[in-house]
N, CA and C atoms as an extended XYZ file, in Angstrom:
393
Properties=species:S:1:pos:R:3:atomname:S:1:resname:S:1:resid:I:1 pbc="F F F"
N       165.590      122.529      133.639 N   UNK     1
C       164.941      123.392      132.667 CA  UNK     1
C       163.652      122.715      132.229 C   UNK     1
N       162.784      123.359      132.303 N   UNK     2
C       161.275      122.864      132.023 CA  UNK     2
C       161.296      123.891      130.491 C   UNK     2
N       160.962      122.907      129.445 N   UNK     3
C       160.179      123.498      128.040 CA  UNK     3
C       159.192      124.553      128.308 C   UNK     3
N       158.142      124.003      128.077 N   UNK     4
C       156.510      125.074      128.185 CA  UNK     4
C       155.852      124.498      129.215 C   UNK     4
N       155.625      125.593      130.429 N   UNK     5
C       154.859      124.963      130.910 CA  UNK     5
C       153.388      124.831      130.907 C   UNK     5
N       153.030      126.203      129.574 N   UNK     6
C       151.195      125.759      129.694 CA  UNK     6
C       150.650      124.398      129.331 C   UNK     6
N       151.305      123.342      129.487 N   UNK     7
C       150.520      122.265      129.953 CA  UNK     7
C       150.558      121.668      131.178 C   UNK     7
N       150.946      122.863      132.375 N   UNK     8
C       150.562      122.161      133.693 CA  UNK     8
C       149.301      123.392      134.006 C   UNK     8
N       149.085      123.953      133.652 N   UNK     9
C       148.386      125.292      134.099 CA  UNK     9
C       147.390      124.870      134.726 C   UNK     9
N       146.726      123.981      134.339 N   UNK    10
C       145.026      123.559      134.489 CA  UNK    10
C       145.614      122.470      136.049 C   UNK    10
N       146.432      122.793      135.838 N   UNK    11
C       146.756      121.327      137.732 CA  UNK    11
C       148.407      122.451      138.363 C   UNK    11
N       148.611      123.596      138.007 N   UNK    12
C       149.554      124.498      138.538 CA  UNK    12
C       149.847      124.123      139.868 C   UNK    12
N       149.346      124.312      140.759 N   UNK    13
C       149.666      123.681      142.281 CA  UNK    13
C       150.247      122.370      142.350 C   UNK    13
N       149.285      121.295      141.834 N   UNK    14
C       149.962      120.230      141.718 CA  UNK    14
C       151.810      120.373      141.057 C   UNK    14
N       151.535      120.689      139.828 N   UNK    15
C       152.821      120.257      139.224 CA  UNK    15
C       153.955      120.661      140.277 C   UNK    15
N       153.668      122.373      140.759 N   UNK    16
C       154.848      123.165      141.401 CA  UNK    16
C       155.193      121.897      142.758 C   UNK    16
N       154.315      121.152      143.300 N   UNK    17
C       154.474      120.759      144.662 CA  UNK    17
C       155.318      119.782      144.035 C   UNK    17
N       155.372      119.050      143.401 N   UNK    18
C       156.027      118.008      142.437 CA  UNK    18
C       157.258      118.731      142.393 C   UNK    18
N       157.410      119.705      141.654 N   UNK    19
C       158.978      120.332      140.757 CA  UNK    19
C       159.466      120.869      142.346 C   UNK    19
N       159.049      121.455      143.548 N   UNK    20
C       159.493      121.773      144.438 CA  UNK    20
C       159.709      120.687      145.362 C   UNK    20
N       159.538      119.152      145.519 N   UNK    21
C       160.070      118.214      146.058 CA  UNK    21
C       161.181      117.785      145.298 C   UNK    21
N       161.257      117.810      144.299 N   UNK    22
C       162.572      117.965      143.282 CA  UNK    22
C       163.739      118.542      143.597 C   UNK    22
N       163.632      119.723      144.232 N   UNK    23
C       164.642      120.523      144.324 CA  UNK    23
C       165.071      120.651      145.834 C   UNK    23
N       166.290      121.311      145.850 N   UNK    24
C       166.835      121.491      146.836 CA  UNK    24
C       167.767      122.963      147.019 C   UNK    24
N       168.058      123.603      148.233 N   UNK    25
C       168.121      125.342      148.442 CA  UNK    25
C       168.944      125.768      147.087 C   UNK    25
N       169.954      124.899      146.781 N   UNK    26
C       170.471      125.221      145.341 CA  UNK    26
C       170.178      125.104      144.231 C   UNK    26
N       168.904      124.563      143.970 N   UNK    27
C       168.628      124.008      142.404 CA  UNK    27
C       168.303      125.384      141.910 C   UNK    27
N       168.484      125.924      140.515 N   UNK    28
C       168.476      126.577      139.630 CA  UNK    28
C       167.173      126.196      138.975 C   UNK    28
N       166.022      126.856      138.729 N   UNK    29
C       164.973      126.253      137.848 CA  UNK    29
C       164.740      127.152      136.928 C   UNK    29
N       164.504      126.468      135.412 N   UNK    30
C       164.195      127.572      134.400 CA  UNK    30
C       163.163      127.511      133.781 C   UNK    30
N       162.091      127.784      133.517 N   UNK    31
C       160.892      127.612      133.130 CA  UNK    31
C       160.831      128.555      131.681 C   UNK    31
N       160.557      127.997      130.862 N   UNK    32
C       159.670      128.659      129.279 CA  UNK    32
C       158.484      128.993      129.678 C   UNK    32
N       157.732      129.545      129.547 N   UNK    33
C       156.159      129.537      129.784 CA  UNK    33
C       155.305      130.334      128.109 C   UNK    33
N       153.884      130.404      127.872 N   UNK    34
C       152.890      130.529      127.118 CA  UNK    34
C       152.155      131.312      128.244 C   UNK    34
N       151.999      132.672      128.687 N   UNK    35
C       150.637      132.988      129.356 CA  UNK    35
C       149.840      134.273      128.772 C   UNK    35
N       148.614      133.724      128.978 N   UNK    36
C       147.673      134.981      128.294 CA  UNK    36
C       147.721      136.355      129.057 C   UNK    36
N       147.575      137.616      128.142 N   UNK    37
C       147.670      138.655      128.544 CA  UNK    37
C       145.902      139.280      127.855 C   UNK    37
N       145.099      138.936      127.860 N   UNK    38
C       143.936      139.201      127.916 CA  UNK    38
C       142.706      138.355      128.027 C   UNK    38
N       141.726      138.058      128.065 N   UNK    39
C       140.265      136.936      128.715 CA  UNK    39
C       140.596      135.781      127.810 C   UNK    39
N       140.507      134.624      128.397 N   UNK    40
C       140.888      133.432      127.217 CA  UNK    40
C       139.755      133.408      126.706 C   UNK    40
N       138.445      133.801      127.009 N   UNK    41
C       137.369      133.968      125.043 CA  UNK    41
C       137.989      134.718      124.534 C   UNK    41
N       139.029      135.487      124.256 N   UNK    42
C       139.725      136.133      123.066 CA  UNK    42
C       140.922      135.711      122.576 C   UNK    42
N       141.251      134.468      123.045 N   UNK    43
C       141.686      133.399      122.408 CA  UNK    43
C       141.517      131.887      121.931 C   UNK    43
N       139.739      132.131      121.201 N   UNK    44
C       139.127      131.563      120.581 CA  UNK    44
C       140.329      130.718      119.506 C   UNK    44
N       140.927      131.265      118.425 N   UNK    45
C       141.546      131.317      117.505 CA  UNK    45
C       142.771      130.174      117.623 C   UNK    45
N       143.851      131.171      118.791 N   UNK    46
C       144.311      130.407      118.809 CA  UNK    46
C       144.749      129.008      119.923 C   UNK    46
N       143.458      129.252      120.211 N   UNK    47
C       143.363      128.127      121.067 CA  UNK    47
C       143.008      126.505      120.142 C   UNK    47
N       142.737      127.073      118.732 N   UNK    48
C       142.739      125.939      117.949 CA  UNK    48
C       144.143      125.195      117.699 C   UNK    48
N       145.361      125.987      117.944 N   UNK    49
C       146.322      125.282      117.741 CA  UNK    49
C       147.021      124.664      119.048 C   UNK    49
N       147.090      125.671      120.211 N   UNK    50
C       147.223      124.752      121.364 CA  UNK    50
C       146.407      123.357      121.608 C   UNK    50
N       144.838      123.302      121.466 N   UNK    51
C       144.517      122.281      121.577 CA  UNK    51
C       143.494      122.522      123.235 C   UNK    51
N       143.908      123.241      123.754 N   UNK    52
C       143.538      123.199      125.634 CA  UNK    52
C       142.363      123.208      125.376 C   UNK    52
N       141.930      121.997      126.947 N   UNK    53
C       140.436      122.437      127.014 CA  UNK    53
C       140.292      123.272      128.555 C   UNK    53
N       141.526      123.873      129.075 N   UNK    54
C       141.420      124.630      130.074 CA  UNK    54
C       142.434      125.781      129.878 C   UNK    54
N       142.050      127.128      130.593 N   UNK    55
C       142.369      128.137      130.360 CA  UNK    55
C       143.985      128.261      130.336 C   UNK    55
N       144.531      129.313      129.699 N   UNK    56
C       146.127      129.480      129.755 CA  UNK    56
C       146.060      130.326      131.131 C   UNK    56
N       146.616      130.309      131.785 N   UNK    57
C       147.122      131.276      133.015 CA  UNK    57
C       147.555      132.760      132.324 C   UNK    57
N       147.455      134.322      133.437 N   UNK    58
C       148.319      134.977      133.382 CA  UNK    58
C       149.142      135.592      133.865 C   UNK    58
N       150.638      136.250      133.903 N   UNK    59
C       151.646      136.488      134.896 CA  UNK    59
C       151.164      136.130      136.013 C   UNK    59
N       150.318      137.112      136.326 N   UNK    60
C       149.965      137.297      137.898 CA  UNK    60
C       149.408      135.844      138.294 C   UNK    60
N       148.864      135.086      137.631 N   UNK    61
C       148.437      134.113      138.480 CA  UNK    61
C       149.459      132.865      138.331 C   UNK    61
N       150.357      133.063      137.265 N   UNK    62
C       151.668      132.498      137.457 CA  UNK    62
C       152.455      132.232      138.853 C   UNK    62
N       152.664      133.622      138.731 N   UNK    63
C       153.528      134.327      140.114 CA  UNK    63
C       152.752      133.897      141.214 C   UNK    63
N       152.040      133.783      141.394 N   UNK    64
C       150.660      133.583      142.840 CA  UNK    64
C       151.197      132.487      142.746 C   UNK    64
N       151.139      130.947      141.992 N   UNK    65
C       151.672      129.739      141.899 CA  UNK    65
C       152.711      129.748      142.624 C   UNK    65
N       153.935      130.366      142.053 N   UNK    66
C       154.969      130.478      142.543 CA  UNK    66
C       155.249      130.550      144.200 C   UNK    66
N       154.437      132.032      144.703 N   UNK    67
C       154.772      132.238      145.407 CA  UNK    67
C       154.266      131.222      146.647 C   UNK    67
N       152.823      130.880      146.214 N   UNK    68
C       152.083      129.764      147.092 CA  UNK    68
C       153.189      128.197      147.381 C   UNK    68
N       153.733      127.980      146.609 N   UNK    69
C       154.568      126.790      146.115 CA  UNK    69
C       155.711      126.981      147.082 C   UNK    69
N       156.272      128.566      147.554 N   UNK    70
C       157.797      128.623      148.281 CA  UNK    70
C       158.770      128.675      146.768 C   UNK    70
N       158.174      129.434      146.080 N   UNK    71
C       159.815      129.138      145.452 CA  UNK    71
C       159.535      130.954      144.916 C   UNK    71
N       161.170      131.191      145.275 N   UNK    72
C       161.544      132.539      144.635 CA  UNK    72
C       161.928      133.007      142.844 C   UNK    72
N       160.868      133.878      142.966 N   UNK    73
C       161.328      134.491      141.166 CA  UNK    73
C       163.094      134.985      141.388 C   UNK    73
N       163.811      134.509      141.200 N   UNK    74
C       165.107      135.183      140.407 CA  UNK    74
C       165.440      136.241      139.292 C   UNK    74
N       164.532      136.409      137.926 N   UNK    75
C       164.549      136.496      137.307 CA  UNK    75
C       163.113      136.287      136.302 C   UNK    75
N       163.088      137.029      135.299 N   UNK    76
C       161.739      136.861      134.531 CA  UNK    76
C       162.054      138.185      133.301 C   UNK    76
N       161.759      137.191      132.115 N   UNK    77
C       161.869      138.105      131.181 CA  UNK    77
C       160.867      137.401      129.770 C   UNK    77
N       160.113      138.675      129.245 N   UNK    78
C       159.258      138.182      128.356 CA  UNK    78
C       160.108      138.113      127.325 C   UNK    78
N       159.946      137.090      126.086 N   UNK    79
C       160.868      136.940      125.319 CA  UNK    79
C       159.846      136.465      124.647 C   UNK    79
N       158.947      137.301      123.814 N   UNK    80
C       157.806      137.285      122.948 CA  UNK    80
C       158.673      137.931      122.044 C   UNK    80
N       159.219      139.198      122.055 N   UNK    81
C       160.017      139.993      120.541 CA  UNK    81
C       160.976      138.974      120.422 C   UNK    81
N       161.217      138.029      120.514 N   UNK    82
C       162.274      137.327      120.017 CA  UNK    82
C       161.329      135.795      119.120 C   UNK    82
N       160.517      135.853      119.502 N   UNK    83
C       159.687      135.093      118.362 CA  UNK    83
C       158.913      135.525      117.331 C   UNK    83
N       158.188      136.749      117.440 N   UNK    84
C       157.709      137.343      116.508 CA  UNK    84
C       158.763      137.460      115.068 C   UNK    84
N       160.013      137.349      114.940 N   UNK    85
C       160.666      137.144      113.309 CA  UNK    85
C       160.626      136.122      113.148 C   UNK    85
N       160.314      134.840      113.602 N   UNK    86
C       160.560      133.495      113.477 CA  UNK    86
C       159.256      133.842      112.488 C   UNK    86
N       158.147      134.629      112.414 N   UNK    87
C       156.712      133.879      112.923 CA  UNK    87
C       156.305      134.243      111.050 C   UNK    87
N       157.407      135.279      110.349 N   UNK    88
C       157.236      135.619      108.736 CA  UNK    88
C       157.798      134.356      108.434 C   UNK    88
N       158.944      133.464      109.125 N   UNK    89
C       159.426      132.235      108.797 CA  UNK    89
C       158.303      131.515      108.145 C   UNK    89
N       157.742      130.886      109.726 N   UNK    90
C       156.614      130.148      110.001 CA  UNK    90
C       155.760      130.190      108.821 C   UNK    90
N       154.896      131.199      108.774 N   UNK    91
C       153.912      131.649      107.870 CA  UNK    91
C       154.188      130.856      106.833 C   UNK    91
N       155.574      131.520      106.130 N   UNK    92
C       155.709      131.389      104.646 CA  UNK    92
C       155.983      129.457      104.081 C   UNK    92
N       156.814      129.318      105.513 N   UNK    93
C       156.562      127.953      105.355 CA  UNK    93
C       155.309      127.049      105.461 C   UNK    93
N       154.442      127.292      106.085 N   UNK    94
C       153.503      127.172      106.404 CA  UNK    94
C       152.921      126.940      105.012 C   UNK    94
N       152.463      128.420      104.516 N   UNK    95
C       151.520      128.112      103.485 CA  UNK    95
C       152.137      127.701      101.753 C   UNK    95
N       153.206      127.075      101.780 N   UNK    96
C       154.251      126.206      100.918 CA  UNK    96
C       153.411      124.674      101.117 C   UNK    96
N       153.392      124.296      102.506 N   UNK    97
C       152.867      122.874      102.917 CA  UNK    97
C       151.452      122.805      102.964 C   UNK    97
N       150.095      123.830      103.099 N   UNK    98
C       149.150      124.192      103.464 CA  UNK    98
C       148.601      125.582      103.013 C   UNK    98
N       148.335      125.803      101.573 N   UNK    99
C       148.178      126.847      101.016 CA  UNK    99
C       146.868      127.568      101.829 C   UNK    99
N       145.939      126.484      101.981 N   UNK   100
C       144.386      127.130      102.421 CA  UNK   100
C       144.582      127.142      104.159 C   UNK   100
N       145.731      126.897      104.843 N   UNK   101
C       145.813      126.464      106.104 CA  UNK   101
C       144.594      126.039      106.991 C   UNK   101
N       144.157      124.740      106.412 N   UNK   102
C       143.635      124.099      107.158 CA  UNK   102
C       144.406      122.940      107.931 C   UNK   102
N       145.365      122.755      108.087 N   UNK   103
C       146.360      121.586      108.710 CA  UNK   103
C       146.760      122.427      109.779 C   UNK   103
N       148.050      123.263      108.854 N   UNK   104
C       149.280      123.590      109.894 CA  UNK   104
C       148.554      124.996      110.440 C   UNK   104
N       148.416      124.731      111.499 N   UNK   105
C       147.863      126.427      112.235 CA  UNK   105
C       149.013      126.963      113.536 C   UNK   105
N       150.213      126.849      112.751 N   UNK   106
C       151.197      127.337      113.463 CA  UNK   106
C       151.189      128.764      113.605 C   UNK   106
N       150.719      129.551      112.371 N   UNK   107
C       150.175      130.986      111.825 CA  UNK   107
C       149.724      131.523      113.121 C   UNK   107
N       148.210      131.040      113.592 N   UNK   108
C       147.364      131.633      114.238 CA  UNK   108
C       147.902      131.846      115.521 C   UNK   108
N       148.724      131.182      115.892 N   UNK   109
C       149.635      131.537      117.752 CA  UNK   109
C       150.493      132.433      116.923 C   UNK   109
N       151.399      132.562      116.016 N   UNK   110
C       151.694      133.675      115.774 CA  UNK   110
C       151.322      134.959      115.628 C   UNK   110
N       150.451      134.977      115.236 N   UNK   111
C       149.196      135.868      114.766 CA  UNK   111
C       149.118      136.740      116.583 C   UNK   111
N       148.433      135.483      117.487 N   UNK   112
C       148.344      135.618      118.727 CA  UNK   112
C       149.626      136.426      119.473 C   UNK   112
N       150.702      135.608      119.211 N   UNK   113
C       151.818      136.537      119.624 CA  UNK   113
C       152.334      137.890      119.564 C   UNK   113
N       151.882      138.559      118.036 N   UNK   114
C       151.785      139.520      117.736 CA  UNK   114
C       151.297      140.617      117.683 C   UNK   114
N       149.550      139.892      118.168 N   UNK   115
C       148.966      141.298      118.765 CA  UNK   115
C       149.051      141.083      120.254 C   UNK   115
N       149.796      140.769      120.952 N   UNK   116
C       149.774      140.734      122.522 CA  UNK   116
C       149.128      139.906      122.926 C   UNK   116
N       148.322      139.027      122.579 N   UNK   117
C       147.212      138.372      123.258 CA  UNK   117
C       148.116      137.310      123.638 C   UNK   117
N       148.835      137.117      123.523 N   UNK   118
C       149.960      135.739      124.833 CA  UNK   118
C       151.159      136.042      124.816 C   UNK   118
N       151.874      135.937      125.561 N   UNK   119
C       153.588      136.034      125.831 CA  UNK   119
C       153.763      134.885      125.843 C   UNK   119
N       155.279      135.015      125.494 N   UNK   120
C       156.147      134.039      125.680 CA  UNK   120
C       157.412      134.137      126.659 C   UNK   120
N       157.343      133.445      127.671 N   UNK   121
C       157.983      133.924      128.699 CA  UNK   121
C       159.169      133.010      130.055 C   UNK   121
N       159.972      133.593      130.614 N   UNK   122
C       161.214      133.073      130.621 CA  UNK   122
C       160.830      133.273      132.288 C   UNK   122
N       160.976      132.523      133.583 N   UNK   123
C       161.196      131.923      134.707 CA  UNK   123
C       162.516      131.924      134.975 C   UNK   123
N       163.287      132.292      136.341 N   UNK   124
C       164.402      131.322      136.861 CA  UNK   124
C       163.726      131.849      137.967 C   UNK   124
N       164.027      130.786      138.631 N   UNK   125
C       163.406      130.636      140.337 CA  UNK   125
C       164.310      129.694      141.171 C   UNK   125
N       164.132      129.881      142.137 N   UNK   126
C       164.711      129.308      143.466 CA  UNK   126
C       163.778      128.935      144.402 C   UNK   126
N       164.618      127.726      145.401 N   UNK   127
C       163.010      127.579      146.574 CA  UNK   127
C       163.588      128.945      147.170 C   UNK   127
N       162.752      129.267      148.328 N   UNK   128
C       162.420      130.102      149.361 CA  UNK   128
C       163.802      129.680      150.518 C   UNK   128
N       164.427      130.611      150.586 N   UNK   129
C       165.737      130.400      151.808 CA  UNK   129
C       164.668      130.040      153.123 C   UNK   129
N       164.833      128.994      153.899 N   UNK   130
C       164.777      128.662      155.060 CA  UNK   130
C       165.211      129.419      156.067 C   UNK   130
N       166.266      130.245      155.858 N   UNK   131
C       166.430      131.275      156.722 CA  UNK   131
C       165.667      132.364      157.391 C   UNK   131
């Protein structure tokens, strides 16, 4: 099980050739992922809290990874509505610790999450049957 992977995005080929010498016809792989669903200049914002100085990937060029790499999608499910209630959590805690939120900018990827501008998203893959 891999956490997040938008911090291989900017070296994607690399990492997959790595995680696919790893494995073998049975390994199970589960990937979390972060990918943008519109131009990363329109995630000016919250690109202040990721930190990246290279673009987030999206599905499709996910999947292109994938498929370039030999390994089969199994499965894929966005699981963005399942963070968006965390994100009134977040907030409120948030501005308890950081009234003017200049620190904690946990907000603003929420924010992001909510109007569509990134998913949050769920991988299981397999290598490619040799057969």
């Amino acid at each position: 099980v891999l956490g997040v992977m938008l911090y291989a995005h900017a070296a994607l080929d690399k990492f997959l050739a790595h995680l696919v010498g790893c494995c073998d016809e049975g390994t199970k792989i589960f990937i979390w992922d972060v990918i943008r669903n519109v131009e990363w200049e329109e995630l000016k914002d919250a690109n202040r809290y990721m930190g990246l100085n290279y673009s987030l990937l999206t599905k499709t060029e996910v999947l292109s990874g994938f498929q370039s790499a030999g390994l089969d999608l199994v499965e894929y499910e966005d699981a963005t509505k399942y963070i968006i209630p965390a994100c009134k959590i977040l907030r409120r805690e948030c501005k308890k610790r950081d009234p003017d939120m200049e620190v904690l900018l946990n907000p603003i990827l929420c924010t992001a999450f909510e109007q569509g501008l990134i998913g949050y998203v769920y991988y299981s893959l397999r290598l490619k049957s040799s057969n």
